[in-house]
N, C-alpha and C positions, 0 to 999 in steps of 0.2 A: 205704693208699688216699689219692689224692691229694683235697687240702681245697678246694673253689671256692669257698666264700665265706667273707667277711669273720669275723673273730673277732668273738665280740660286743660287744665295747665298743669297735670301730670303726663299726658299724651306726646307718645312722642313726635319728635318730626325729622325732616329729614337734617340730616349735618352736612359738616364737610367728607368730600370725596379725594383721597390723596389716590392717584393715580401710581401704578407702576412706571418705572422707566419703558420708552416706544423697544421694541423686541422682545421683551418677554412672551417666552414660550409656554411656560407654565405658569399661572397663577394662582395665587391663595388670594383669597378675599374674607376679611374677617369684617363683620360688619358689629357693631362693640357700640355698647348705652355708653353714654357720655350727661351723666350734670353735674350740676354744681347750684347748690340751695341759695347759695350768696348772690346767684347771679341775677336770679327770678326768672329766668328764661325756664320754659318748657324743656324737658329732659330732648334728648336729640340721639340719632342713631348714626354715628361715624362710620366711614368706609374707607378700609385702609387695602388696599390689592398689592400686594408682595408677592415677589420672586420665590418660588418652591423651590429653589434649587439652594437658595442664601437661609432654609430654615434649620434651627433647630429643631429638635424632633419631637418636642410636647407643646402645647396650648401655651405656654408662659414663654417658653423660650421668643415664641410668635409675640408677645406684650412687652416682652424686656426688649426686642427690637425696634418695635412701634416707638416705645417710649426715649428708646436711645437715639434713634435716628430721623425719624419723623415728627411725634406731636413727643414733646416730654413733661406735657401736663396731665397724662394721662395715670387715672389715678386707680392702684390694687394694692391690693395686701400680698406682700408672698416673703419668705424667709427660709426654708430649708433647701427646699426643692427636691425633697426625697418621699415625699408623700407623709410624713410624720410631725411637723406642728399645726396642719388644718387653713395655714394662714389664707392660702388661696382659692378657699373654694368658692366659685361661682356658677353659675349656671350658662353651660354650654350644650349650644342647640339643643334645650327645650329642658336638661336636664340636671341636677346638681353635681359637680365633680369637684376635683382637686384639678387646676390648670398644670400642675406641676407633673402631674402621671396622668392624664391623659394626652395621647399619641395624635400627632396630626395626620396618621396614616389611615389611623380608624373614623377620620370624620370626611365627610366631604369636600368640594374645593368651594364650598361659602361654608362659612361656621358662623354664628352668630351669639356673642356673649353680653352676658348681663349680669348684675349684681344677684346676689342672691334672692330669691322672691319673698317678697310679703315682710320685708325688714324696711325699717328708715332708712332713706339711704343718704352718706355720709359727703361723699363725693362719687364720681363715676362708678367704677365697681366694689365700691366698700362700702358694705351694711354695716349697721348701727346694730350691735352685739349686745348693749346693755343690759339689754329683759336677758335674752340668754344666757351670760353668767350669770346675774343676780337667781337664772333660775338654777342654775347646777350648783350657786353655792348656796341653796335655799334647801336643798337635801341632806347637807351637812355632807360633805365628800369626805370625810376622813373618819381615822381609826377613833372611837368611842369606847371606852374600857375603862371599867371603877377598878378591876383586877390591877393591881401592881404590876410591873412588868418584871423578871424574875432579875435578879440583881445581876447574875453572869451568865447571860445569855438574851438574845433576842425573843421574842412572842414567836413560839414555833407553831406549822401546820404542816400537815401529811403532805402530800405529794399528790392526792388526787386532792383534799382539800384546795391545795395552791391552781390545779386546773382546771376548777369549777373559776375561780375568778378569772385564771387567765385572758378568757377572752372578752369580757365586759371593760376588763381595766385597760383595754386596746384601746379605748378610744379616745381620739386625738382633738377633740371639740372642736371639730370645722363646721358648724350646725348645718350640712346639708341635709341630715335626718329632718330636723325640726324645724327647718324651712322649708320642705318637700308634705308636710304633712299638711292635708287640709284642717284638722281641727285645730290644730297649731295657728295655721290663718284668722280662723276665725275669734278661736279664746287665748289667744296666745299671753295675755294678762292673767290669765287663770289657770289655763293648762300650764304643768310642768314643761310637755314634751319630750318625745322618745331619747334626746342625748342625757336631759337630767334625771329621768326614770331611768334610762340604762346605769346612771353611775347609782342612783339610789338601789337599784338590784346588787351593782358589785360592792357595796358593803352590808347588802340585808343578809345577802349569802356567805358573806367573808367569815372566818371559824374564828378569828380573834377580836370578830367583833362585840360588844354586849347589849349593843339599843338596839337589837330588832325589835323587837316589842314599838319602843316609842316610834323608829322610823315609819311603822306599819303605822301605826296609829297618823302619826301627819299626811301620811297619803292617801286614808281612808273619806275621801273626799268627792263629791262629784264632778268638780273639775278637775282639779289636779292630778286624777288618776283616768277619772274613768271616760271622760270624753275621748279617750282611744278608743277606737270603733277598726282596730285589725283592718286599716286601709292595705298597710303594710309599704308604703312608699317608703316610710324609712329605710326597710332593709334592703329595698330594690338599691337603693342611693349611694348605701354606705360605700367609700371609698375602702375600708379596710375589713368588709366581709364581714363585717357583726350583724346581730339581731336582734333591734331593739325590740323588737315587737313579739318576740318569744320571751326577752324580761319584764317585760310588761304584762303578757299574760301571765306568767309567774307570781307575778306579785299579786295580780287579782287571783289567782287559787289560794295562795297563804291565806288574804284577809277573806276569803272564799272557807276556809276551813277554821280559822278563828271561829266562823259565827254557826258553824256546822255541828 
């Protein structure tokens, strides 16, 4: 019979309660996964209630407070804060964001965050990335070219050629795609998933590239490719408006028309 939940010493429980100071009139309440694998203790769900009026005005600004003034064991990822290296995305009330651009105006007054889902988790909100890169850099992410590259000048392409990639090469690998997808949950050993197939699309279609052929051929695979079943969560997710899942179906027309 199959098992739907959690073993129990992954369940969480409840943590510590940090109270606001007595007069606060408005309250945030962020209620934030909290482990630590070292410790063997059961994951735990902290509760931190903060003053609305002392917030900064995204999800992270609310973390770097927590951590500066409150608990400062509290463990995330984050480094630009412009929505552009990925480092902090985690799942906020139910769904995967960038803590850096999402707004605390747009959530309610309890928010509730967690690590990203269905990753190892490292410490409190920091998943275990590993599979992830090892999967985007299992596509070969870069320029492939037996053509010599011309001695005074750079490998040029048009201007609609350059906008066909444009927007594939947005992406900032903060794997909320590919931790929002269920078949990613399930074979995520096997499947690529929608961030490493998005970069494998931005150079099948890039003009100066020359291994389409073989790229096609390595994804021509029943995992790797085709366990995308057009949930389309990825694209719901993506923090920067891409669509993995119209590169994905792309790639299955190519090897679609290979065999036609």
């Amino acid at each position: 019979m199959a098992e739907f939940r959690l073993p129990p010493n992954s369940r969480p429980v409840r943590g510590a309660t940090h109270r606001a100071a007595p007069g606060v009139r408005e309250l945030r309440t962020l209620r934030i996964y909290r482990y630590d694998p070292d410790s063997g203790a059961n994951p735990r769900i902290d509760v931190f209630e903060l003053d609305a009026r002392t917030l900064g005005p995204m999800v992270l600004d609310a973390l770097i407070q927590i951590k500066a003034a409150i608990d400062s064991s509290l463990t995330f990822r984050r480094s630009c804060r412009e929505g552009i290296c990925g480092s902090c995305a985690m799942n906020i009330n139910g769904i995967n964001r960038l803590a850096c651009t999402t707004s605390m105006q747009d959530l309610g007054a309890e928010i509730r965050i967690y690590p990203l889902p269905h990753l190892p988790v490292v410490k409190d909100l920091v998943g275990d990335l590993s599979t992830f890169y090892a999967q985007y850099a299992a596509v070969k992410p870069w320029l492939q070219a037996r053509t010599p590259a011309p001695p005074d000048h750079e490998r040029l392409q048009s201007k609609e050629e350059q906008e066909q990639i444009d927007r594939p090469a947005a992406c900032i690998l903060c794997a909320c795609c590919s931790t929002a997808c269920p078949s990613y949950w399930w074979n995520s050993e096997r499947y690529l998933g929608p961030a490493a197939l998005l970069a494998a699309y931005r150079w099948i279609i890039d003009s100066r590239d020359e291994a389409t052929g073989e790229r096609l051929d390595e994804l021509e695979d029943p995992f790797r490719l085709y366990r995308c079943h057009t949930i389309m969560n990825c694209t719901d997710v993506c923090p920067k408006d891409l669509n993995p899942a119209k590169a994905i179906a792309e790639i299955k027309k190519m090897l679609a028309g290979r065999h036609g």
